[in-house]
N, C-alpha and C positions, 0 to 999 in steps of 0.2 A: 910376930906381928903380921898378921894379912889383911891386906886391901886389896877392895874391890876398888877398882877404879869407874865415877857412874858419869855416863857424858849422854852427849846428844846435842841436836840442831836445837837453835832459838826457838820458842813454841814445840817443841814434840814432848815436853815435859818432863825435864828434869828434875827441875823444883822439889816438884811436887811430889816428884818418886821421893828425892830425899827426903821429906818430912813426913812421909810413909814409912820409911826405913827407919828415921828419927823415933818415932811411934811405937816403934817395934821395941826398941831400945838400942838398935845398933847408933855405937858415936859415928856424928856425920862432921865431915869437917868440907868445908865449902867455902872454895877458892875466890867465888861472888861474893861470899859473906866477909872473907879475911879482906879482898877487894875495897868494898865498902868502908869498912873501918878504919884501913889504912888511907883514905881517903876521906876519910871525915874531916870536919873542925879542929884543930888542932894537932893534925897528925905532921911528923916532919914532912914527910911526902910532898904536903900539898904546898909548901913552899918553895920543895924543887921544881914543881908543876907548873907554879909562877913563873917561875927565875925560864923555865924552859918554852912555855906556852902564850904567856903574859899574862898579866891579873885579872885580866877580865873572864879566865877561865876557871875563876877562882870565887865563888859567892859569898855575898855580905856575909853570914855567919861562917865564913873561913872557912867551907869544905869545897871538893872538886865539883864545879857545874857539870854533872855528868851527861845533861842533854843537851851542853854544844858542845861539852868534848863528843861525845860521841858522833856527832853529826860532822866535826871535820876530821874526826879518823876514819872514818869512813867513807870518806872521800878523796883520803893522799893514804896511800900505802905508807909514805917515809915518816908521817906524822903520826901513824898507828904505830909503827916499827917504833918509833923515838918514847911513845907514852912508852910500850911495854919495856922499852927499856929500862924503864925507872918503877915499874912496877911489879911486873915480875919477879925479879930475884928479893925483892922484900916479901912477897904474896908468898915464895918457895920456903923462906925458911922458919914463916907463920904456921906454915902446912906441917912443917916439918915439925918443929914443936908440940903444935896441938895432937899431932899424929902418934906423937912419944909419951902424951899423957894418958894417953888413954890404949895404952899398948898391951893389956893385958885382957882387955875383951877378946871374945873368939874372930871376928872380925870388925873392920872398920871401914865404910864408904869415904871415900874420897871424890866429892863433884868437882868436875873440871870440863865446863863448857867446851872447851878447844883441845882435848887430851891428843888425837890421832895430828893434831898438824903443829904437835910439839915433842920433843924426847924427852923433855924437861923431868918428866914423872915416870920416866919407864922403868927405872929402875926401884921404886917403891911399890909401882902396883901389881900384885899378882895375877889379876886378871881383868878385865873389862866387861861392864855392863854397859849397853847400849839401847836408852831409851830415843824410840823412831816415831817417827810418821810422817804422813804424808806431806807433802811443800802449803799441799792446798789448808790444811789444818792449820800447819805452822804459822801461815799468812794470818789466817783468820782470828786464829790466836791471840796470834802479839798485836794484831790491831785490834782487837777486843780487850783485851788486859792494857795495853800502852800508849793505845790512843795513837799511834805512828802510823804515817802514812805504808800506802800498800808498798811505794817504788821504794821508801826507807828500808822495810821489812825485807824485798825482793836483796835489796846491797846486801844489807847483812845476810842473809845465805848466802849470796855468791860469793862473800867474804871469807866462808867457813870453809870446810874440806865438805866434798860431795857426798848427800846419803849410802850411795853405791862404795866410795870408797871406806867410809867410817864401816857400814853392817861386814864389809869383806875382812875385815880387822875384829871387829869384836869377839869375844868370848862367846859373850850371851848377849840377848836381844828380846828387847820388850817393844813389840808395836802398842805403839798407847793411839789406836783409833777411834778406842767407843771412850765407854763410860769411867766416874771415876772409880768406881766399884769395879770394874775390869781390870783397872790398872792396881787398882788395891788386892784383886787376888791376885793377878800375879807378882807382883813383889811379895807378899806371902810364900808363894810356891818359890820363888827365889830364894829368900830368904831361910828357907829350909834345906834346899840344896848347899846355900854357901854355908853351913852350919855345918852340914854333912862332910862338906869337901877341908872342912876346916879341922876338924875329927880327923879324918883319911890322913892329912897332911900332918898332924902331928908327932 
């Protein structure tokens, strides 16, 4: 089984690489998406979320309100620290599963928003793709897609690990500055390489 591990900063477009990759046929398994759902209406989670947060962090139709949680983890370190505690090792062994189903493809992407300022996954993923760009993109971005303010957008980078430090780690590296057709041929031209190295490696 080989995995790419695919990350990158809030806005430099991860997403999107994944559903490029998706397209392609490679299985994407997306730490956002197992996120989401275990955080849904009716998941256990979100009653410890209560029990730990109070219910008012918790919307009428019983899933996690995820823009005031987000808005006070990102403001206490120990209430960030405290959600991942309860989320985390459930998102891990979601990963871990869907990653086992689908283990007979020649590779498999693994999105993890936060990979470089966790170990959590180091030992599954065989190499790292790092999709980048600029702060000023990333700003523009998620205040265009999320409607969040600019000084919201500013925390959450400063929250992450530094572009400098994530590109000095990565494997490989996709500056996604232009267009989406740019970014679509080079995960193409990736995506042939990790096919190739996956051949090699066998």
């Amino acid at each position: 089984m080989y995995v790419v591990g695919l990350t990158g900063g809030i806005g430099a477009g991860k997403s999107e690489a994944a559903r490029i990759f998706s397209e392609l046929g490679v299985p994407v398994i997306d730490v956002d998406v197992i996120s989401r759902h275990l955080t849904s209406a009716g998941q256990p989670l979100v009653a410890k979320i209560a029990e730990v947060f109070g219910p008012s962090y918790v919307t009428a139709h019983g899933a996690m309100d995820r823009n005031k949680m987000r808005e006070r983890v990102f403001s206490s370190t120990d209430d960030r620290l405290r959600l991942e505690s309860i989320l985390h090792p459930a998102i891990h062994r979601e990963a871990l599963r869907e990653l086992d189903s689908h283990k007979q493809a020649p590779y498999q992407i693994l999105a993890i928003p936060l990979f470089f300022e966790s170990n959590r996954y180091e030992g599954i993923v065989n190499r790292t793709l790092l999709i980048d760009c600029t702060e000023d993109k990333q700003i523009s971005r998620v205040v265009d897609r999320n409607n969040f303010s600019e000084e919201m957008v500013r925390s959450i980078i400063a929250s992450q690990a530094s572009r400098s430090f994530r590109r000095a780690l990565a494997d490989d590296i996709i500056d996604n500055n232009g267009s989406l057709e740019d970014l679509k041929n080079d995960i193409r031209q990736m995506h042939e390489k990790f096919i190739k190295t996956c051949i090699v490696s066998e």
